[in-house]
C-alpha positions as CSV (number, residue, x, y, z in Angstrom):
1,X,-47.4,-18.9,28.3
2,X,-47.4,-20.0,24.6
3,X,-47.2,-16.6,22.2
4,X,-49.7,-15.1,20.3
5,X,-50.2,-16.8,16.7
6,X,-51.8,-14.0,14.9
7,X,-53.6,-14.4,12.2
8,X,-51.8,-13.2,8.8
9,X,-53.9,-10.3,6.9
10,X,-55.3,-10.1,3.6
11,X,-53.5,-10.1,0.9
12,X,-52.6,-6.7,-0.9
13,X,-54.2,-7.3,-4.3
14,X,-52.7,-4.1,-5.8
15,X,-49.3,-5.9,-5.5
16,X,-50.1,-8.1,-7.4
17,X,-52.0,-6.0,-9.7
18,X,-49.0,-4.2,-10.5
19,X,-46.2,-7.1,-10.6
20,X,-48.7,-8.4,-13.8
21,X,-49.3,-4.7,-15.1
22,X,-45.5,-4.7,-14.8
23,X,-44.7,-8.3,-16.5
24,X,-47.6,-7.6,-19.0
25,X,-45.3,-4.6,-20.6
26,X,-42.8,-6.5,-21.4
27,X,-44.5,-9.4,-22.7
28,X,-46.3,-7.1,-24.7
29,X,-43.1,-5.7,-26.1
30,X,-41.7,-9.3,-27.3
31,X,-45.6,-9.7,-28.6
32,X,-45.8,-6.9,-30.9
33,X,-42.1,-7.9,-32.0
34,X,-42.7,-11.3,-33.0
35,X,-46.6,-10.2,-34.7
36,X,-44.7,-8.0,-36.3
37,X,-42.3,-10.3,-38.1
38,X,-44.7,-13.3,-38.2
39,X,-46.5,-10.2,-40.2
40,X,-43.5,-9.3,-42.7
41,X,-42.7,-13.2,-42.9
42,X,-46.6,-13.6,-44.3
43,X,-46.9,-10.8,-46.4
44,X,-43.7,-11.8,-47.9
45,X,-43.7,-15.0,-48.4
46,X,-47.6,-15.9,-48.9
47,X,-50.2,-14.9,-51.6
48,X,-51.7,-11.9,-49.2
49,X,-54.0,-9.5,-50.5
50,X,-54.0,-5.9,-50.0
51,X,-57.0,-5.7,-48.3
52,X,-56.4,-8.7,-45.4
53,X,-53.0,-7.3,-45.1
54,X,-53.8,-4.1,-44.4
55,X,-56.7,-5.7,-42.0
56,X,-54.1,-7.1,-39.8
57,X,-51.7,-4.8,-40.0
58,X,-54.1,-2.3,-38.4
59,X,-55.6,-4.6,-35.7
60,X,-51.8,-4.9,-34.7
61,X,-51.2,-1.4,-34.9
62,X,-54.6,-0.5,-32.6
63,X,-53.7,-3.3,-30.4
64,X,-50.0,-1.8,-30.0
65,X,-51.2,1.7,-29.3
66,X,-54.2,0.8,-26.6
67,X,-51.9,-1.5,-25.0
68,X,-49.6,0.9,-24.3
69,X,-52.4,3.1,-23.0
70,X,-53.8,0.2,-20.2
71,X,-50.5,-0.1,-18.7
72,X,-49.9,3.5,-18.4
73,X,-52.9,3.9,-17.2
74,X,-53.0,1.1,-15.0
75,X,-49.4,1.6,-13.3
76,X,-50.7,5.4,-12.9
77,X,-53.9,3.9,-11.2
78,X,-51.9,1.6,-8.6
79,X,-49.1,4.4,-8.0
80,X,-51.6,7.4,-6.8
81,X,-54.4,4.6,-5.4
82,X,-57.0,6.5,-7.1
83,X,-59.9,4.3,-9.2
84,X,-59.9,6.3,-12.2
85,X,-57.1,5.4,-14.0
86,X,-57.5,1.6,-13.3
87,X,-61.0,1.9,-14.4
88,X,-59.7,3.3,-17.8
89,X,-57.3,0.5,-17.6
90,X,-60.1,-2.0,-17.1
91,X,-62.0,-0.8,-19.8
92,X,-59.3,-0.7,-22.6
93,X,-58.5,-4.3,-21.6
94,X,-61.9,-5.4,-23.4
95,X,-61.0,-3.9,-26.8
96,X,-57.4,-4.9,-26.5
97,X,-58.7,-8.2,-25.6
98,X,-60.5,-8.2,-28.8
99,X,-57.7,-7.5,-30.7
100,X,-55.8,-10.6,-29.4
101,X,-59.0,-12.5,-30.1
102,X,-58.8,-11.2,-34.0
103,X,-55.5,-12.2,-34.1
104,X,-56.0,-15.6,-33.0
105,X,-59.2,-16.7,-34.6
106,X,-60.0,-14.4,-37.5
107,X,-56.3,-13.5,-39.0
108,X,-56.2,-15.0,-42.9
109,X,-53.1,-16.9,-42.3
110,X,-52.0,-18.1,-38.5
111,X,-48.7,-19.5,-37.6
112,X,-48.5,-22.2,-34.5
113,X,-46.6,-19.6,-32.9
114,X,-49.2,-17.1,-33.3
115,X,-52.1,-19.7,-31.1
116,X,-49.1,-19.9,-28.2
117,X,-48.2,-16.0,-27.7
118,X,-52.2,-15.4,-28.2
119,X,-52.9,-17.6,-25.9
120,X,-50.7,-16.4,-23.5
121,X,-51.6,-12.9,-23.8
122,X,-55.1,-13.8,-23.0
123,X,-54.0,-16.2,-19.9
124,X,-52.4,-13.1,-19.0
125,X,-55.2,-10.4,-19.4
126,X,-57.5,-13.0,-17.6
127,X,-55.3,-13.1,-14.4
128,X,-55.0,-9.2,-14.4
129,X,-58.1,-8.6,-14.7
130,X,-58.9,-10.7,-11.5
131,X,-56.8,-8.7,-9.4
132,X,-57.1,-5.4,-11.1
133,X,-61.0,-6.0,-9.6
134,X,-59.8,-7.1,-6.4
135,X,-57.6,-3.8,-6.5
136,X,-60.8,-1.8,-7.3
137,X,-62.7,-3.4,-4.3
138,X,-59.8,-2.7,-2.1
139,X,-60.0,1.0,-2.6
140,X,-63.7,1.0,-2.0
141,X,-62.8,-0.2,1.5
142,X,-62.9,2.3,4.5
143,X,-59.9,2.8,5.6
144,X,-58.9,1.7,9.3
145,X,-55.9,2.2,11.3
146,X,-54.6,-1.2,13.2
């Protein structure tokens, strides 16, 4: 008698949701490093004005501090398997998402370097948003006991 192939199961989508939560802070971390330097390289070393300087620098700054709230907020959420915090997390992703956007379209002087990290970042906030969805749709489902 041949044995059983049995079927593999779904995928766990909060896994995944919290390896990129996970890679996401750290990326983050070398992001705000090298905006921050690009930034003091700029002011520096290029004719910016007060106002587009300070501009920036606050879009940076607000970008720094919500970030750090969504992954807080979304490793909290994945930990405990409630949908709260990962809802809070889904919903700071839009202005932080924003903020990248700022920085990559709208800032008054962009490096090269600046397009590739952006990009990046938003690459990177597009795949976690996926599966921090597929994680909310997972805790919506009943629970059974195989």
């Amino acid at each position: 008698m041949p044995p059983k192939t049995e079927l593999p199961k779904k995928s766990n989508p909060s896994l995944a949701y919290e390896v990129l939560i996970y890679l996401n802070s750290f990326y983050f971390g070398m992001f705000a490093c090298c905006e921050l330097g690009m930034g003091l390289l700029k002011a520096i070393n290029l004719s910016y004005e007060m106002s587009p300087l300070i501009q920036d620098s606050g879009v940076l700054l607000a970008l720094c501090v919500l970030e750090s709230i969504r992954c807080i907020m979304g490793r909290r959420g994945r930990l405990i398997n409630k949908d709260w915090p990962v809802v809070t997390s889904i919903f700071l992703t839009i202005p932080c998402f924003s903020g990248i956007i700022y920085l990559l379209l709208f800032q008054t002087y962009k490096l090269r370097l600046e397009y590739c990290l952006c990009t990046l970042m938003l690459c990177l906030y597009c795949t976690e948003m996926w599966y921090a969805i597929m994680f909310m749709f997972s805790l919506c489902r009943p629970v059974t006991y195989d």
